[in-house]
mmCIF file of the C-alpha atoms, coordinates in Angstrom:
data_MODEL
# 
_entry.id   MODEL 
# 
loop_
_atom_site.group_PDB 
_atom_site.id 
_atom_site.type_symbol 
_atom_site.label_atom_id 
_atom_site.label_alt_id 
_atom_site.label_comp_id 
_atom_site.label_asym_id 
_atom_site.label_entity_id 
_atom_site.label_seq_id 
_atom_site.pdbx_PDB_ins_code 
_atom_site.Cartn_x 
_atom_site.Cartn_y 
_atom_site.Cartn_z 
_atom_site.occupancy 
_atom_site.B_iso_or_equiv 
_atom_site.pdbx_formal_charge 
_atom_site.auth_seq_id 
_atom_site.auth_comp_id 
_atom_site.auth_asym_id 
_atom_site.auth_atom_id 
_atom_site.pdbx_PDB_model_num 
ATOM 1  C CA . UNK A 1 1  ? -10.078 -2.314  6.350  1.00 0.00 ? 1  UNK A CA 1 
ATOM 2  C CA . UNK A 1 2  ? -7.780  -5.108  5.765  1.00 0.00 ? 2  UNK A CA 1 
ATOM 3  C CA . UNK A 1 3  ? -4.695  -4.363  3.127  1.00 0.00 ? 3  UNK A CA 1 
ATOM 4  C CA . UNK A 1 4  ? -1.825  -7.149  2.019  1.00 0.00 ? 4  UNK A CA 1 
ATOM 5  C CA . UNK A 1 5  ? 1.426   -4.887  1.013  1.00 0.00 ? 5  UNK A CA 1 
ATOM 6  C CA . UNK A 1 6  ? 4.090   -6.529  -0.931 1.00 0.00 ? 6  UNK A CA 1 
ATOM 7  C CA . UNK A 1 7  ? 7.521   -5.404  -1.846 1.00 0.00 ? 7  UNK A CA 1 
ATOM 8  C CA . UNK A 1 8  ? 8.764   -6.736  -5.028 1.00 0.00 ? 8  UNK A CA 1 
ATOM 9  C CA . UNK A 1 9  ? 11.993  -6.392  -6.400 1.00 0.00 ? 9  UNK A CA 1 
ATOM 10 C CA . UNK A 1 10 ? 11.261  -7.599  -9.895 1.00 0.00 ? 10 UNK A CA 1 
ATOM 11 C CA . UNK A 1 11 ? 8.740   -11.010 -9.943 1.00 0.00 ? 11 UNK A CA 1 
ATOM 12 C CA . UNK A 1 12 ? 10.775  -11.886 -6.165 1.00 0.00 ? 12 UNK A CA 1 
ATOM 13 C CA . UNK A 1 13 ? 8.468   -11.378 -3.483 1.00 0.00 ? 13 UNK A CA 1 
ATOM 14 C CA . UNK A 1 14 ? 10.671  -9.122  -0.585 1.00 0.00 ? 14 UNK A CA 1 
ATOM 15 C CA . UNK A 1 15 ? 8.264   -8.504  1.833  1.00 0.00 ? 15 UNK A CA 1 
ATOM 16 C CA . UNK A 1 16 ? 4.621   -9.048  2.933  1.00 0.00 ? 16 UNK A CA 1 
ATOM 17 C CA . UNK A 1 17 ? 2.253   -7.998  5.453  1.00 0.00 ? 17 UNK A CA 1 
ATOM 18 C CA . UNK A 1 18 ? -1.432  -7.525  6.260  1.00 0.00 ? 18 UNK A CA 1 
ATOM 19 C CA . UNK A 1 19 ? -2.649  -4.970  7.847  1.00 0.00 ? 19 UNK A CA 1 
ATOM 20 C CA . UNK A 1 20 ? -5.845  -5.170  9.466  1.00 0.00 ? 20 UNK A CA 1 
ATOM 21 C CA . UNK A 1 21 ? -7.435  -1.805  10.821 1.00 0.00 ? 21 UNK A CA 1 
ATOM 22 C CA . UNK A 1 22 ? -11.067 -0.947  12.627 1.00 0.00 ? 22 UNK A CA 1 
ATOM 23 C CA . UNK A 1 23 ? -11.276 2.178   10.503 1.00 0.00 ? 23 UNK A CA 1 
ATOM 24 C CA . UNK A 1 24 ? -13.572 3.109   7.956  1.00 0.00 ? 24 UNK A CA 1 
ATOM 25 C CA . UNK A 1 25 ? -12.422 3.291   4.108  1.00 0.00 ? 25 UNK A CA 1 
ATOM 26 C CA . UNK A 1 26 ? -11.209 7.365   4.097  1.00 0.00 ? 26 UNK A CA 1 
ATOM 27 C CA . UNK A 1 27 ? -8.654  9.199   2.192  1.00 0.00 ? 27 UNK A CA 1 
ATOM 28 C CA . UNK A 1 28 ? -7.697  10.009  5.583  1.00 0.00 ? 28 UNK A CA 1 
ATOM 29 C CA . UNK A 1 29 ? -7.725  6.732   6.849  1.00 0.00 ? 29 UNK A CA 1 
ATOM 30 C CA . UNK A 1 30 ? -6.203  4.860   3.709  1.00 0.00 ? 30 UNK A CA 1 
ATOM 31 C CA . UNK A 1 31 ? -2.965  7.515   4.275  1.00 0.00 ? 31 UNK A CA 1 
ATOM 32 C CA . UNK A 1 32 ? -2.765  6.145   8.005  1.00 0.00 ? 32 UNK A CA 1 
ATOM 33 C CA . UNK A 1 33 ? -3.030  3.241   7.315  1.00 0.00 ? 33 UNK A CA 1 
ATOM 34 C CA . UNK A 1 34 ? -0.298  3.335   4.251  1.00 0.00 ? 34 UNK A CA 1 
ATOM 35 C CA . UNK A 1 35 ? 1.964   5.345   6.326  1.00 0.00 ? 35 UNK A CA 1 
ATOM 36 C CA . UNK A 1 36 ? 1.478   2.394   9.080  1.00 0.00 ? 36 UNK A CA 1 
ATOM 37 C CA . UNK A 1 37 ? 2.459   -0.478  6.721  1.00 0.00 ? 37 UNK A CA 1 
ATOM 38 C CA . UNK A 1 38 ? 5.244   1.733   4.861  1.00 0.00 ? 38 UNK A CA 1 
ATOM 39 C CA . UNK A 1 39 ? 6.540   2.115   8.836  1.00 0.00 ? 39 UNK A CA 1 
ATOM 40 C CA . UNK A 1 40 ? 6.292   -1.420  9.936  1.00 0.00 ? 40 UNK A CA 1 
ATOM 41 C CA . UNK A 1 41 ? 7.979   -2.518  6.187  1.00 0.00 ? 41 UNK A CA 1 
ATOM 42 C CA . UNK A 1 42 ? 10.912  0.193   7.281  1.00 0.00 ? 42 UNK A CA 1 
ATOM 43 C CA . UNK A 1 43 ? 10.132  1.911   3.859  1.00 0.00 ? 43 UNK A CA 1 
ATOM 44 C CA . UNK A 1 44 ? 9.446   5.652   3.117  1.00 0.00 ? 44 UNK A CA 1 
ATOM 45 C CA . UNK A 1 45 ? 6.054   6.459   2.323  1.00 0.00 ? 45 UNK A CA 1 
ATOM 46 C CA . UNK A 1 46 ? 5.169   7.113   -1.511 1.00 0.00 ? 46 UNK A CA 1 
ATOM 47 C CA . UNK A 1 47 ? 3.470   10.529  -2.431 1.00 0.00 ? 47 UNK A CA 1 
ATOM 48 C CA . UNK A 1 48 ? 0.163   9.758   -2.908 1.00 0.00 ? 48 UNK A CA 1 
ATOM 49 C CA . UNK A 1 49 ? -2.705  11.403  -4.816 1.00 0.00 ? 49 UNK A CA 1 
ATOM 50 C CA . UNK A 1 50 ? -6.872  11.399  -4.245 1.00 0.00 ? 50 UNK A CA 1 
ATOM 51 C CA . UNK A 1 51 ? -6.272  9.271   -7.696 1.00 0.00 ? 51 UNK A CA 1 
ATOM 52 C CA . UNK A 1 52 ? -4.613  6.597   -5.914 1.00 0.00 ? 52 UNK A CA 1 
ATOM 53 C CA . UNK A 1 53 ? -7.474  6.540   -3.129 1.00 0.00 ? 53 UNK A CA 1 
ATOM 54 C CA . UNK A 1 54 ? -9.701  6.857   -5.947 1.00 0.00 ? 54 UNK A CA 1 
ATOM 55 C CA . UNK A 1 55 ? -8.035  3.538   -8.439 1.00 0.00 ? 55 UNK A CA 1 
ATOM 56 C CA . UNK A 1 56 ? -7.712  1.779   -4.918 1.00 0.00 ? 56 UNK A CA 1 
ATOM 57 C CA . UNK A 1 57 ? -11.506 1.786   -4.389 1.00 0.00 ? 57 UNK A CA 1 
ATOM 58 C CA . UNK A 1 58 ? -12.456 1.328   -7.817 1.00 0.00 ? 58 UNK A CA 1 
ATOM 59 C CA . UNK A 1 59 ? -9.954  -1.927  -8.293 1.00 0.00 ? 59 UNK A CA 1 
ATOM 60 C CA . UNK A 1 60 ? -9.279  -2.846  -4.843 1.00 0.00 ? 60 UNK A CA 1 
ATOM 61 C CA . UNK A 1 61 ? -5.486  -2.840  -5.772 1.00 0.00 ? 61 UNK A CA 1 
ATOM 62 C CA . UNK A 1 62 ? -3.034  0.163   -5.752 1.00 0.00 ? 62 UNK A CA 1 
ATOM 63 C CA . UNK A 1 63 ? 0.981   -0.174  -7.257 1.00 0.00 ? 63 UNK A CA 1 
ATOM 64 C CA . UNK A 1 64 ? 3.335   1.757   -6.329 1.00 0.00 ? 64 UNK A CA 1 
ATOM 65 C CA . UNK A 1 65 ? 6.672   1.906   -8.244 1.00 0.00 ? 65 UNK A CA 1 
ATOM 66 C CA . UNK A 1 66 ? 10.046  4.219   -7.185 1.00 0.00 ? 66 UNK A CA 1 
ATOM 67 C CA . UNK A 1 67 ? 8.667   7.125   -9.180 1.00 0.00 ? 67 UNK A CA 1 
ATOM 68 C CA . UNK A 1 68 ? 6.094   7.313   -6.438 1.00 0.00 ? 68 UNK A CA 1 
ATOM 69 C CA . UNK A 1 69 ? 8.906   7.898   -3.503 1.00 0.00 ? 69 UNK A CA 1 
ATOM 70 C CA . UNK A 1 70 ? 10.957  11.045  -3.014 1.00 0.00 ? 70 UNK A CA 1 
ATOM 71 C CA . UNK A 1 71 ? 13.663  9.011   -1.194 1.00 0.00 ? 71 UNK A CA 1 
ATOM 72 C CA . UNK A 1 72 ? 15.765  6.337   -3.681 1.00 0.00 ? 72 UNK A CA 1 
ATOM 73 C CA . UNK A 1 73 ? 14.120  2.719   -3.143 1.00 0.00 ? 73 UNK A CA 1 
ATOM 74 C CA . UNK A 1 74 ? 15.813  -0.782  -3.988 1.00 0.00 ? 74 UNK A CA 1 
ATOM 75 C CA . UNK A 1 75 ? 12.428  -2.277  -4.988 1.00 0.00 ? 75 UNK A CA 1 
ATOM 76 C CA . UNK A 1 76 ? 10.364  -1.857  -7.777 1.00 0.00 ? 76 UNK A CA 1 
ATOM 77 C CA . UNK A 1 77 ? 7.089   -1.935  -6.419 1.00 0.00 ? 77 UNK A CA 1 
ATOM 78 C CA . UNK A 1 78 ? 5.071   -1.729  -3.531 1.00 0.00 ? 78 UNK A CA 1 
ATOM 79 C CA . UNK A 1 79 ? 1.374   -3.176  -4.301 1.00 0.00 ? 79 UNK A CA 1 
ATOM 80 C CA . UNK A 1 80 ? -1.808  -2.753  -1.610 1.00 0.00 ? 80 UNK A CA 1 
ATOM 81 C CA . UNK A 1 81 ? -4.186  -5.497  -1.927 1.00 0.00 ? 81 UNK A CA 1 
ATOM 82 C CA . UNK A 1 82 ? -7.714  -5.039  -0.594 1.00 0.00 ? 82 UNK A CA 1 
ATOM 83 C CA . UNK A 1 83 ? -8.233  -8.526  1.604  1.00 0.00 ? 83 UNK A CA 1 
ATOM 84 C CA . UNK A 1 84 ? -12.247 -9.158  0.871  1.00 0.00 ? 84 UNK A CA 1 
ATOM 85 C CA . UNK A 1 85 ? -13.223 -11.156 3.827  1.00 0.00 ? 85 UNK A CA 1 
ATOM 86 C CA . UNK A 1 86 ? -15.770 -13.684 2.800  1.00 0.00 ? 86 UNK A CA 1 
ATOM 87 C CA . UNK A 1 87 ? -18.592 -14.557 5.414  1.00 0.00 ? 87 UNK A CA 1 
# 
């Protein structure tokens, strides 16, 4: 499973990775893999619900704003991107 995170602060673009894994779309695996990116963006990791597994499936894009974070955040979003590689 391939995701693009971005931080935004506003429309600026703060941050942006990709992060390509070997595992299998999971709840399970979809929290690693969040926890990895929110790790490797030096971020906390957002609570997250089966609903956001469930939206991220269903639209191949999750947002996250700083509602989502226990800790205070100086961004206003955090969106996972599903990358679709086309064969």
């Amino acid at each position: 499973m391939k995701i693009w995170a971005k931080l935004m602060k506003g429309d600026k673009l703060l941050k942006s990775i990709i992060n390509d894994s070997a595992l299998v779309a999971s709840p399970s695996n979809f929290m690693r893999d969040l926890q990895e990116i929110c790790y490797t963006m030096d971020v906390s990791t957002p609570v997250s619900l089966p609903t956001h597994y469930k939206h991220f499936l269903k639209f191949n894009r999750i947002k996250y704003i700083p509602r989502d974070f226990v800790e205070e955040v100086d961004f206003t979003a955090l969106i996972l991107e599903l990358v679709v590689d086309k064969k």
